[in-house]
Backbone as a chain_set.jsonl record, in Angstrom:
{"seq": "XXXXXXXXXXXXXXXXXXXXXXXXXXXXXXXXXXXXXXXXXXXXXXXXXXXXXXXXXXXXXXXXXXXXXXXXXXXXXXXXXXXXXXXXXXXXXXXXXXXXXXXXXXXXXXXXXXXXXXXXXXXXXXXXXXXXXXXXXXXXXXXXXXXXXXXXXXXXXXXXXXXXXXXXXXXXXXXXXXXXXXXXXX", "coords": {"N": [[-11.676, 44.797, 32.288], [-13.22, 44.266, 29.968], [-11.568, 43.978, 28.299], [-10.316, 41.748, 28.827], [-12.277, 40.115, 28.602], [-12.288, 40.238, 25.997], [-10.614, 38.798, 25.132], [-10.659, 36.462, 25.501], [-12.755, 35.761, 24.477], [-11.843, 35.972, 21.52], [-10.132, 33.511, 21.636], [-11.312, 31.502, 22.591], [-12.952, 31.286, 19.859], [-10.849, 30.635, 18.161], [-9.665, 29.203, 18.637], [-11.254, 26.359, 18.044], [-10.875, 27.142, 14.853], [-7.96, 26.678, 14.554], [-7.759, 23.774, 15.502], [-9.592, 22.617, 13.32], [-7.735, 23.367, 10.899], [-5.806, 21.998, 11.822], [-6.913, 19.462, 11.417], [-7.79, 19.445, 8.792], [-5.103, 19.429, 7.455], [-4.043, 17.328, 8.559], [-5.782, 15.278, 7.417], [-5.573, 15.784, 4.324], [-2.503, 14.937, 4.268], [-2.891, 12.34, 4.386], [-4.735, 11.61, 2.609], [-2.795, 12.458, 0.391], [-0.856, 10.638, 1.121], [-1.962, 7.998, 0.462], [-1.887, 8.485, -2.046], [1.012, 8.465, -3.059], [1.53, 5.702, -2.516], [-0.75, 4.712, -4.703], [0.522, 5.707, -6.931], [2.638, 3.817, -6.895], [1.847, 1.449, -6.784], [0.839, 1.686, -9.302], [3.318, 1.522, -11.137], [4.006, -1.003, -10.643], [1.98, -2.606, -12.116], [2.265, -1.773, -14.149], [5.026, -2.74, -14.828], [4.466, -5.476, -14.695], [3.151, -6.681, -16.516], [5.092, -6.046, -18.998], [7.33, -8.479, -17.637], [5.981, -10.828, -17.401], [5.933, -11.472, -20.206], [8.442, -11.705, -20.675], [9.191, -14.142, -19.493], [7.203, -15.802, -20.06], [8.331, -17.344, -22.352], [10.542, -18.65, -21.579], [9.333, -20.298, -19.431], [7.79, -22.908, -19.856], [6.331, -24.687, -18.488], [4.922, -23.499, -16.516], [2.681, -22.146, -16.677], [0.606, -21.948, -15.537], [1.123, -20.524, -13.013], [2.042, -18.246, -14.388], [-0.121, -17.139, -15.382], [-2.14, -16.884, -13.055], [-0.626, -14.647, -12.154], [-0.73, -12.819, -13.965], [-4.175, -12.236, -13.668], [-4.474, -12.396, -11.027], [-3.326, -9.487, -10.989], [-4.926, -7.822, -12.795], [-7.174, -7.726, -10.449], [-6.183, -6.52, -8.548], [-6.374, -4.216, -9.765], [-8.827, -3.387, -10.291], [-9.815, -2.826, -8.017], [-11.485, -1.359, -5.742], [-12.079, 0.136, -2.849], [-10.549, 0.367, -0.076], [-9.738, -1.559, 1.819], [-10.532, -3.63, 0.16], [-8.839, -3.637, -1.949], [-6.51, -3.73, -0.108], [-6.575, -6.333, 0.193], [-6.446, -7.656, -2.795], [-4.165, -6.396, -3.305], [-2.555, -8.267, -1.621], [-2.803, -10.891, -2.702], [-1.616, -10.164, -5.347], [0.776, -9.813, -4.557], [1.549, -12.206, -3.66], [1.568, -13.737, -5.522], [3.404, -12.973, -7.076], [6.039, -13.135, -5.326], [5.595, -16.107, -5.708], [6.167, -16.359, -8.295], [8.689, -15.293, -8.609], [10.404, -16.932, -6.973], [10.338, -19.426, -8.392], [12.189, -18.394, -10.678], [14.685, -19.39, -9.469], [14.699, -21.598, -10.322], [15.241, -21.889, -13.122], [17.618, -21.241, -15.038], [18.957, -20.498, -16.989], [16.743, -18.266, -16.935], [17.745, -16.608, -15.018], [19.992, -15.581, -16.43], [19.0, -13.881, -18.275], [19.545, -10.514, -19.422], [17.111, -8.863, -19.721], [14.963, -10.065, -18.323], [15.848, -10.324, -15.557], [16.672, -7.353, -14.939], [13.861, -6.608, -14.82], [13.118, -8.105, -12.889], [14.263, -6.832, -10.664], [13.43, -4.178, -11.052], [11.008, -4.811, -10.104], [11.202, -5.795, -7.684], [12.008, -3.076, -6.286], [9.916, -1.859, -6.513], [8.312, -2.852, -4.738], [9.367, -2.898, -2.472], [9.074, 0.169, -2.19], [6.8, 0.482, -1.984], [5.572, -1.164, 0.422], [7.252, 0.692, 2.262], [5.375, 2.753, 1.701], [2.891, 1.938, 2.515], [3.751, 1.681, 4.946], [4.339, 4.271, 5.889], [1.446, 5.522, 5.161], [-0.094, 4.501, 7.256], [0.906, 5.252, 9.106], [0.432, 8.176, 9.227], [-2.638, 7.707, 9.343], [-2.868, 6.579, 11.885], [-1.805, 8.879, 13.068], [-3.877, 10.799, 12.318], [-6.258, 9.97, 12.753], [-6.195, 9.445, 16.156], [-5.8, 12.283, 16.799], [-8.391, 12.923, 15.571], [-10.042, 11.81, 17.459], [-9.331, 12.588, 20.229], [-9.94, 14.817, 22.977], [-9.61, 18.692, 22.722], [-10.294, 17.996, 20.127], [-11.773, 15.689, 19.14], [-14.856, 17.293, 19.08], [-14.203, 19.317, 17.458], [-13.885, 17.599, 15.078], [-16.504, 15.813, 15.381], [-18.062, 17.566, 14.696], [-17.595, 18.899, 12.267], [-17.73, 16.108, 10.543], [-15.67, 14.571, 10.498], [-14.322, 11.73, 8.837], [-13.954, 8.434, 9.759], [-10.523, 6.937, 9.049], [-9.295, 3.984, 7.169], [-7.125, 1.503, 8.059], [-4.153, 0.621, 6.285], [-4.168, -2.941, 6.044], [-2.676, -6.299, 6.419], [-3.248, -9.356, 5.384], [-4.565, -12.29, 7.253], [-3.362, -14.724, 6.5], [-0.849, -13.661, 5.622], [-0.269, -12.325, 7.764], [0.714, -14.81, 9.367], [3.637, -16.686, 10.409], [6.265, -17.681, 7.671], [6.974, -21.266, 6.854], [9.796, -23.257, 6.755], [11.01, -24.314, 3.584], [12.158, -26.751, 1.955], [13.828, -27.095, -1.045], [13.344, -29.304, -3.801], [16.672, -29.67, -6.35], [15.841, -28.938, -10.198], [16.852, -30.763, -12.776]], "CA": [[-12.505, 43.616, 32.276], [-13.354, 43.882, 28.898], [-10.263, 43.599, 27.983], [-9.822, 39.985, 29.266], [-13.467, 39.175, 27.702], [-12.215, 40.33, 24.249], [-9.071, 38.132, 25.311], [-10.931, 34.922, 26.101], [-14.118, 35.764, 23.077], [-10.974, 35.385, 20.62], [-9.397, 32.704, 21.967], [-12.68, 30.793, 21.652], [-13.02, 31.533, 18.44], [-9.574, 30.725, 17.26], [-9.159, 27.804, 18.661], [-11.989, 25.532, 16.924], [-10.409, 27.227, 13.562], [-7.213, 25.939, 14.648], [-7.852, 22.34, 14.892], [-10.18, 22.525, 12.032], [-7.115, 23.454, 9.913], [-5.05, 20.497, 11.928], [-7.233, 18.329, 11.248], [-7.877, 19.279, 7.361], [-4.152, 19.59, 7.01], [-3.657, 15.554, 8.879], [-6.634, 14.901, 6.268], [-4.446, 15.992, 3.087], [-1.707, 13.951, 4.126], [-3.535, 10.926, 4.395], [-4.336, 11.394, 0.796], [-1.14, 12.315, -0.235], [0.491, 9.359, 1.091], [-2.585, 7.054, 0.01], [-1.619, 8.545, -3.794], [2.316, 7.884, -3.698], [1.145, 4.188, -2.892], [-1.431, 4.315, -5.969], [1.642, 5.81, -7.647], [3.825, 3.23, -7.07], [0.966, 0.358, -7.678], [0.757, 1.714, -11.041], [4.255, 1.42, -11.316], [4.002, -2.086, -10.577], [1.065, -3.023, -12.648], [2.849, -1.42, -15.675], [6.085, -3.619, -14.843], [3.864, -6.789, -14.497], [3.025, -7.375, -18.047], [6.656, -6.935, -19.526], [7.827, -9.556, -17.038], [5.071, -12.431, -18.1], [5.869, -11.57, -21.431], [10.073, -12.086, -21.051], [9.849, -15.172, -18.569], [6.861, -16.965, -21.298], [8.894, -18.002, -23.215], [11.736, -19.525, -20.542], [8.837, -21.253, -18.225], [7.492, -23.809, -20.895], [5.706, -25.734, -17.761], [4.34, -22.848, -15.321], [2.201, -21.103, -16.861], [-0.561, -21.351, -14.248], [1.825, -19.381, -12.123], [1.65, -16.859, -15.03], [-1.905, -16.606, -15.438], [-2.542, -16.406, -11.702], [0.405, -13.271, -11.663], [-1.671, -11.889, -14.642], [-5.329, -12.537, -12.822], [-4.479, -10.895, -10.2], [-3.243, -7.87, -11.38], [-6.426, -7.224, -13.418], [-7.893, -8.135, -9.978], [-5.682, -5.435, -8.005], [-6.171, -2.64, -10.723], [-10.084, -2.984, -10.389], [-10.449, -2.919, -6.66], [-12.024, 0.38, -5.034], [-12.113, 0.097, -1.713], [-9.436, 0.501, 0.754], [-9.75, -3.412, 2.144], [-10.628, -4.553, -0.777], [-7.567, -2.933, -2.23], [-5.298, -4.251, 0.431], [-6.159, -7.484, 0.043], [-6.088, -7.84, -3.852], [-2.726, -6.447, -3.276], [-1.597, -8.993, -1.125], [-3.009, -11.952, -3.55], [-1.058, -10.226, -6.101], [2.544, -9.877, -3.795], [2.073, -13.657, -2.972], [1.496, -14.346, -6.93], [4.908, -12.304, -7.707], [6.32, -14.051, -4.855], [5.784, -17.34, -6.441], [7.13, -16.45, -9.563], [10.455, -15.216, -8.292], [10.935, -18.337, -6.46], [10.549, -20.205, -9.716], [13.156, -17.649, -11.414], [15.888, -20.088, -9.036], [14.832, -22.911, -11.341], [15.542, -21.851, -14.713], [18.815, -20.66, -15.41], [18.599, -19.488, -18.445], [16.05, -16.872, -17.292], [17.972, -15.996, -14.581], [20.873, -15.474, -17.228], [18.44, -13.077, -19.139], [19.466, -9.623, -18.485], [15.498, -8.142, -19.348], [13.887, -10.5, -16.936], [16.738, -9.74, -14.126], [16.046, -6.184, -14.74], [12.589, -6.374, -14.787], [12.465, -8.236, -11.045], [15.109, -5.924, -10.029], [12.49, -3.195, -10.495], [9.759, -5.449, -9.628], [11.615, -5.423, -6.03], [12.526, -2.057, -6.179], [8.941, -1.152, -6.042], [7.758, -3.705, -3.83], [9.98, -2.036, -1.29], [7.939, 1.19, -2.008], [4.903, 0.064, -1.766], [5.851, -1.242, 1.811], [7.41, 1.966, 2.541], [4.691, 3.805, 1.215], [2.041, 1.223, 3.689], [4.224, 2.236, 6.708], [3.791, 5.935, 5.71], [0.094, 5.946, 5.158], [-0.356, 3.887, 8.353], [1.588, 6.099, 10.345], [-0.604, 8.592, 9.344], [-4.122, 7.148, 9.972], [-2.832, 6.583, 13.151], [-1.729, 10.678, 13.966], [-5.038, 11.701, 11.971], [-7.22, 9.581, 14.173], [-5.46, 10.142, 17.532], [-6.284, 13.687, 16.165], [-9.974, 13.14, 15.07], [-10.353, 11.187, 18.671], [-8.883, 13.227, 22.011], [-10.877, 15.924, 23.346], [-10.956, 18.833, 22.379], [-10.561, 17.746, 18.91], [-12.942, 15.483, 18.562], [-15.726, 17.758, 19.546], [-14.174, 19.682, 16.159], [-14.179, 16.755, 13.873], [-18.281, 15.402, 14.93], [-19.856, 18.855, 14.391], [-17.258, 18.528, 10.881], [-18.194, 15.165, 10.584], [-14.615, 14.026, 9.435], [-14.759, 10.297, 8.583], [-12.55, 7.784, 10.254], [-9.538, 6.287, 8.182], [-8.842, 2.878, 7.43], [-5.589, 1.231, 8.153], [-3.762, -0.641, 5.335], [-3.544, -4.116, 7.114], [-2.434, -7.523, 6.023], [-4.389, -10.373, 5.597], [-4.663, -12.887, 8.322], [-2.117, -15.553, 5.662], [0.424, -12.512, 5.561], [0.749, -12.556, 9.179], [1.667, -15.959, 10.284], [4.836, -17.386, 10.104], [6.411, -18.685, 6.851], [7.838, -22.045, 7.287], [11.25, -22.485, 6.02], [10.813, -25.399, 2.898], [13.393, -27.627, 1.145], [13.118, -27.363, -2.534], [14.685, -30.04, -4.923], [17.135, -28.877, -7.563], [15.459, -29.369, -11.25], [18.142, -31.568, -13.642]], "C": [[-12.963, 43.281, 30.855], [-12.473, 43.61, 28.3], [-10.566, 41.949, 27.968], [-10.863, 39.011, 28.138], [-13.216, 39.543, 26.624], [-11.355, 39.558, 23.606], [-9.812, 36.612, 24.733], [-12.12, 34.936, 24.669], [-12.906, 35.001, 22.017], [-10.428, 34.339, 20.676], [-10.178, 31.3, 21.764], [-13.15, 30.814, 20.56], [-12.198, 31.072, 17.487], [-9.142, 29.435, 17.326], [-9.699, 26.616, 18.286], [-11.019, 25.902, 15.41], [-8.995, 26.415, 13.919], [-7.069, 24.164, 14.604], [-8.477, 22.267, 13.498], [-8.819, 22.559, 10.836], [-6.335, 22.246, 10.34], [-5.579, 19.43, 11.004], [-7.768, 17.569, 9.618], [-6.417, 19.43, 7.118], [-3.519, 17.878, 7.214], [-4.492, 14.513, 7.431], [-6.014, 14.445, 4.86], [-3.585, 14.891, 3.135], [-1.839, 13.148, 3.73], [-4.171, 10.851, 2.827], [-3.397, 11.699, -0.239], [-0.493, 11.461, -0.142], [-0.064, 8.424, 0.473], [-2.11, 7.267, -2.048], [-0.18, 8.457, -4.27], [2.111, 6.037, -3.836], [0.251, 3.673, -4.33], [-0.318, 4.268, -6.854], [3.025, 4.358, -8.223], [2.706, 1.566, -6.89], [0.946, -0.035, -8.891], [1.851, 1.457, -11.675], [4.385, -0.229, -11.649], [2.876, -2.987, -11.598], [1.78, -2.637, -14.131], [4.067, -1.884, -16.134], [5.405, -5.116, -14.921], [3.989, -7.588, -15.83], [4.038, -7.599, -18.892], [7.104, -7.742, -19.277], [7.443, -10.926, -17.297], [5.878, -12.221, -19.417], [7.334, -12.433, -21.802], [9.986, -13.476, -20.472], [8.36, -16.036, -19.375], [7.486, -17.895, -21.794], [10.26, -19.15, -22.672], [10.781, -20.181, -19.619], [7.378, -22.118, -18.981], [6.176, -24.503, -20.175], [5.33, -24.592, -16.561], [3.769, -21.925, -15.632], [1.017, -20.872, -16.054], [-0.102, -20.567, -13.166], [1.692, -17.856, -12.821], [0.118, -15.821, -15.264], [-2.321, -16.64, -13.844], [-1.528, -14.623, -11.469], [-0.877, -12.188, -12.492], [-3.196, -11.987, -14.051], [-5.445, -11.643, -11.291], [-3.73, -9.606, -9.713], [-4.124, -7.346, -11.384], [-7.662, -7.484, -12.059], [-7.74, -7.115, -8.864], [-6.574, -4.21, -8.499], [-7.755, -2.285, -10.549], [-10.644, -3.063, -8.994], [-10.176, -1.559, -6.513], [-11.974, 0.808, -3.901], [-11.036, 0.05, -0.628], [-9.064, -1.421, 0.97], [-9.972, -3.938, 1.475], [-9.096, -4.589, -1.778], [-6.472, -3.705, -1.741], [-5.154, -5.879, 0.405], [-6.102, -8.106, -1.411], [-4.663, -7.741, -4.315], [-2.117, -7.569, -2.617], [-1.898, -10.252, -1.75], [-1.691, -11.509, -4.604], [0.566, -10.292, -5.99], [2.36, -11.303, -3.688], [2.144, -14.253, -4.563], [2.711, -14.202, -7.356], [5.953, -13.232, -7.176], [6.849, -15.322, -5.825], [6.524, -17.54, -7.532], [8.385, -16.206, -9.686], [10.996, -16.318, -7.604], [11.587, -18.985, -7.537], [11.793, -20.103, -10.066], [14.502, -18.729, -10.903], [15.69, -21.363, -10.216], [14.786, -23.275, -12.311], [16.845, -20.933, -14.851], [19.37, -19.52, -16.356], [17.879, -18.24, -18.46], [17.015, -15.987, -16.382], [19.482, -15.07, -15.036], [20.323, -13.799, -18.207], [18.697, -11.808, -18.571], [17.958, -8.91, -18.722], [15.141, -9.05, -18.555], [14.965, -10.281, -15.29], [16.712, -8.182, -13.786], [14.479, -6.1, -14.444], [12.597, -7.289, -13.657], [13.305, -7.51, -10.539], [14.033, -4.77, -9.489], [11.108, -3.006, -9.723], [10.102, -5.027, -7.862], [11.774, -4.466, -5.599], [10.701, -1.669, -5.704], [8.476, -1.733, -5.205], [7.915, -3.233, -2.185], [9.701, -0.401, -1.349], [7.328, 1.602, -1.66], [5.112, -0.415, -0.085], [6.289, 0.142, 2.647], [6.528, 2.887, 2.889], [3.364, 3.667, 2.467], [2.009, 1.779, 4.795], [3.249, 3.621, 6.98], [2.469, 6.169, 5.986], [-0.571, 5.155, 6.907], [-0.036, 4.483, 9.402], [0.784, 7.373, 10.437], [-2.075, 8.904, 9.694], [-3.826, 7.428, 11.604], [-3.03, 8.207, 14.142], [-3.293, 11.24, 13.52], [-6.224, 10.807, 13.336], [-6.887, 9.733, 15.69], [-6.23, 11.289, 17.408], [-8.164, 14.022, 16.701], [-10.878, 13.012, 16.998], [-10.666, 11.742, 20.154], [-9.285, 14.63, 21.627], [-9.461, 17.323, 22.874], [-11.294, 18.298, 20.699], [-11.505, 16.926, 18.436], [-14.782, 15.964, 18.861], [-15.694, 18.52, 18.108], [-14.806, 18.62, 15.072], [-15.664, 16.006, 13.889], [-18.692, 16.429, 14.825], [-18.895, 19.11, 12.583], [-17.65, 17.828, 10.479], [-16.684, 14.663, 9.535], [-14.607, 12.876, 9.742], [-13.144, 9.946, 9.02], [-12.076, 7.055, 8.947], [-9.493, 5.265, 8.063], [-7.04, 2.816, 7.374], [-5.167, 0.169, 6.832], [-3.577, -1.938, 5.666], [-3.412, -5.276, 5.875], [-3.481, -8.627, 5.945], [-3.949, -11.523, 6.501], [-3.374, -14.035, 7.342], [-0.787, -14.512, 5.449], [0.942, -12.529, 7.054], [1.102, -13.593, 9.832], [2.718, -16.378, 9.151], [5.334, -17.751, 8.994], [7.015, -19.987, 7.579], [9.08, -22.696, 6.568], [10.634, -24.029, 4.822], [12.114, -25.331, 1.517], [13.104, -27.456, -0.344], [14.039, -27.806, -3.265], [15.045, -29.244, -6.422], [16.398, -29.746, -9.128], [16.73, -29.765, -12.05], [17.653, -31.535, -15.353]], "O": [[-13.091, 42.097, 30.544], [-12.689, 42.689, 27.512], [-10.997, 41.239, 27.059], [-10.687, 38.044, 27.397], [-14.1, 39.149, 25.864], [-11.137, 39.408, 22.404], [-9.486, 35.923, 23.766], [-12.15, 33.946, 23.939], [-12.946, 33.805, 21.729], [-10.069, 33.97, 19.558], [-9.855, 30.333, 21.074], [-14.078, 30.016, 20.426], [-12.477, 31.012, 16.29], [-8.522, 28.734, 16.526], [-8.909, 25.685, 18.128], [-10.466, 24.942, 14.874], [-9.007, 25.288, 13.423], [-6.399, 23.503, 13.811], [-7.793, 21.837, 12.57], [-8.913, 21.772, 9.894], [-6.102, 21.407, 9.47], [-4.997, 18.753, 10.156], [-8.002, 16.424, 9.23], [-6.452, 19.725, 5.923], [-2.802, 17.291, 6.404], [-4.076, 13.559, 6.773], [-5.933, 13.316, 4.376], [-3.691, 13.963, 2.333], [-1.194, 12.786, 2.746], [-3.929, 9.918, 2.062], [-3.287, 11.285, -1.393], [0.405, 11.194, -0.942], [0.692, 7.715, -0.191], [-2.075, 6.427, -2.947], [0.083, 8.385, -5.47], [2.393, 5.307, -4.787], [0.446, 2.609, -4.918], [-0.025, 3.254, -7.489], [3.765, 4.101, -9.172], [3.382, 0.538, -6.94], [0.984, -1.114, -9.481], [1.692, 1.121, -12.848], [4.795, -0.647, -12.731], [3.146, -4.181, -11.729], [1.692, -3.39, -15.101], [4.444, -1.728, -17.295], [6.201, -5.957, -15.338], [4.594, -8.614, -16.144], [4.227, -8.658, -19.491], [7.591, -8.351, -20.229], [8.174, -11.91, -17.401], [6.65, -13.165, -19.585], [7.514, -13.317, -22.64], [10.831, -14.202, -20.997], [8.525, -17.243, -19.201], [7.253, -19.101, -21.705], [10.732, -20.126, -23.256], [11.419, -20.802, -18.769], [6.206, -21.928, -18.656], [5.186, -24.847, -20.82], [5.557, -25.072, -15.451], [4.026, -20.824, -15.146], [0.5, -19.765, -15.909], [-0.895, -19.973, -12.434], [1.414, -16.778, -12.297], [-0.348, -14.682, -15.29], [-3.383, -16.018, -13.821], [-1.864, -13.711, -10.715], [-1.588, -11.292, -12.039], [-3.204, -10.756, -14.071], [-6.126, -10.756, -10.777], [-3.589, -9.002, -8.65], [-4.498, -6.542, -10.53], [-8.857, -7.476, -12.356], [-8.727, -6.748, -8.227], [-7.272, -3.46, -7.817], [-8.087, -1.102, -10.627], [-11.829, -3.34, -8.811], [-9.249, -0.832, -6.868], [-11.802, 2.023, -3.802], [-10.809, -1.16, -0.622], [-8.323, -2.184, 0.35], [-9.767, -5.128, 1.712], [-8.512, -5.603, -2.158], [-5.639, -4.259, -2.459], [-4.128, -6.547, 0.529], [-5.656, -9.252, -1.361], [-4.053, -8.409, -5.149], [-1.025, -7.891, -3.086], [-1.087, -11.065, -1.305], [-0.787, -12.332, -4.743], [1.382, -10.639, -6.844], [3.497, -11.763, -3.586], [2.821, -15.266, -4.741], [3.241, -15.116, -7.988], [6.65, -13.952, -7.89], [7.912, -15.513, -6.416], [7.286, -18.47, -7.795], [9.142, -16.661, -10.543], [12.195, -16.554, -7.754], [12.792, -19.146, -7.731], [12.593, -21.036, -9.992], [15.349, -18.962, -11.765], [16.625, -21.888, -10.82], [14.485, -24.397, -12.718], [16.697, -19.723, -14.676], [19.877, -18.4, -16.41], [17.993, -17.35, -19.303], [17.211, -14.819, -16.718], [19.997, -14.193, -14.343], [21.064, -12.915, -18.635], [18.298, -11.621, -17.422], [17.593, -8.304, -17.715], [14.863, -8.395, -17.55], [14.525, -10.12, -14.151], [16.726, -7.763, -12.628], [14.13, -5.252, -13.623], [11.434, -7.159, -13.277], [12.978, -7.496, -9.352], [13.753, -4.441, -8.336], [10.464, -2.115, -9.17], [9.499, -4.272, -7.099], [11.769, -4.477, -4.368], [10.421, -1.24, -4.585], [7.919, -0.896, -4.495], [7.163, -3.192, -1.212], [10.193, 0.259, -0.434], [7.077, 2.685, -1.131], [4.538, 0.39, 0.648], [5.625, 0.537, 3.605], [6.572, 3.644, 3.858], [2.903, 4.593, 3.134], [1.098, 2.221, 5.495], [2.263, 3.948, 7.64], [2.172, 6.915, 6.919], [-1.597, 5.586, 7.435], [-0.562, 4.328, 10.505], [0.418, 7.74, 11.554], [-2.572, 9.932, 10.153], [-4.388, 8.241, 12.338], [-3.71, 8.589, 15.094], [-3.878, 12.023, 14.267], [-6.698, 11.148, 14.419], [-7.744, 10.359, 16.314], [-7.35, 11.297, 17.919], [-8.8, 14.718, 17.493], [-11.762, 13.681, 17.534], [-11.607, 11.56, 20.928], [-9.131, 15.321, 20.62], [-8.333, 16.859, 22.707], [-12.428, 18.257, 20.22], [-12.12, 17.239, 17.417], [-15.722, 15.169, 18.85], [-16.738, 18.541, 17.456], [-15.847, 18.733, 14.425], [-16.139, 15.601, 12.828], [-19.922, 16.474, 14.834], [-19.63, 19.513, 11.68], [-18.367, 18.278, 9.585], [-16.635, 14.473, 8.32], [-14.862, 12.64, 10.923], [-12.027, 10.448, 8.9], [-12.804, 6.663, 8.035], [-9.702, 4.877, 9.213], [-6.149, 3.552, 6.949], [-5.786, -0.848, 6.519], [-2.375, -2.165, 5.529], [-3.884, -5.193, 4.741], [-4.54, -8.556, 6.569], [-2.732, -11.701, 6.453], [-2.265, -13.911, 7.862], [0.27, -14.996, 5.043], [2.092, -12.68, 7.466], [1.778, -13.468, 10.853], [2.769, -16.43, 7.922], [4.705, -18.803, 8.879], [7.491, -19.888, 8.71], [9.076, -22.328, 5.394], [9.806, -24.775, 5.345], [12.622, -24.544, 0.719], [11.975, -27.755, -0.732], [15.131, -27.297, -3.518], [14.355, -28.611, -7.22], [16.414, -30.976, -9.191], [17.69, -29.003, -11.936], [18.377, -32.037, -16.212]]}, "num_chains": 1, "name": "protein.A"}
């Protein structure tokens, strides 16, 4: 009989430590994946400024497209906050956006091989950084699940582990584009 109760004492014992390490090991992740996305922000913020600099001098008549790309960069790079974060980022993807559109209506730049490299990599990370979104999103999701269903979350309120945010879109990111005609420049 003691037996069993030395069985069942341990077993109670072992199994709070067990989630506890789940749930600091789901934890980790979730800032591991949140720091390949910083990673590959910075990436992008440090490609930004070569790109104004090469396509200056080829877009004579759009430079309020440039100074909005540059604006909100410096508008990205100084946000702290998760949501504040995600949506400075998505001002600054719709700014990039814009400017690769353009790129169809100068020839000459799109002739240039530094500014064709430099949106090459621009895209390259862009598709990263989406990547990277999924990732950390897919995460939140298993860590909270986690934090949530019994018994674990009986672990994580006497821990007091803090819920995650999700990377989300902004309400203009999720509807529809609509497809638009654009006349050729002569």
């Amino acid at each position: 009989m003691t037996l069993i109760f030395a069985v069942v004492l341990i077993l109670a014992l072992l199994w709070p430590v067990m989630i506890y390490n789940r749930l600091i090991r789901l934890r980790n992740d979730l800032k591991s994946a949140w720091s390949q996305i910083d990673v590959q922000l910075k990436r992008r913020y440090d490609l930004i400024p070569n790109l104004v600099t090469v396509v200056k001098g080829f877009m004579d008549f759009e430079q309020d497209t440039l100074e909005r790309v540059v604006t909100a960069r410096s508008r990205a790079m100084s946000a702290v906050k998760m949501s504040e974060k995600a949506a400075t980022e998505d001002i600054l993807t719709g700014a990039l956006e814009r400017l690769f559109v353009l790129f169809e209506d100068y020839p000459s730049l799109k002739s240039d091989q530094n500014a064709m490299r430099l949106q090459e990599e621009l895209v390259t990370t862009e598709n990263r950084i989406a990547f990277s979104r999924q990732l950390y999103n897919d995460l939140v999701a298993n860590y909270m699940t986690r934090r949530e269903v019994f018994p674990d979350n009986i672990v994580s309120s006497v821990f007091s582990f803090p819920a995650a945010e999700y990377f989300t879109a902004e309400a203009v990111d999720r509807s529809v584009p609509g497809a638009q005609i654009r006349s050729e420049r002569r």
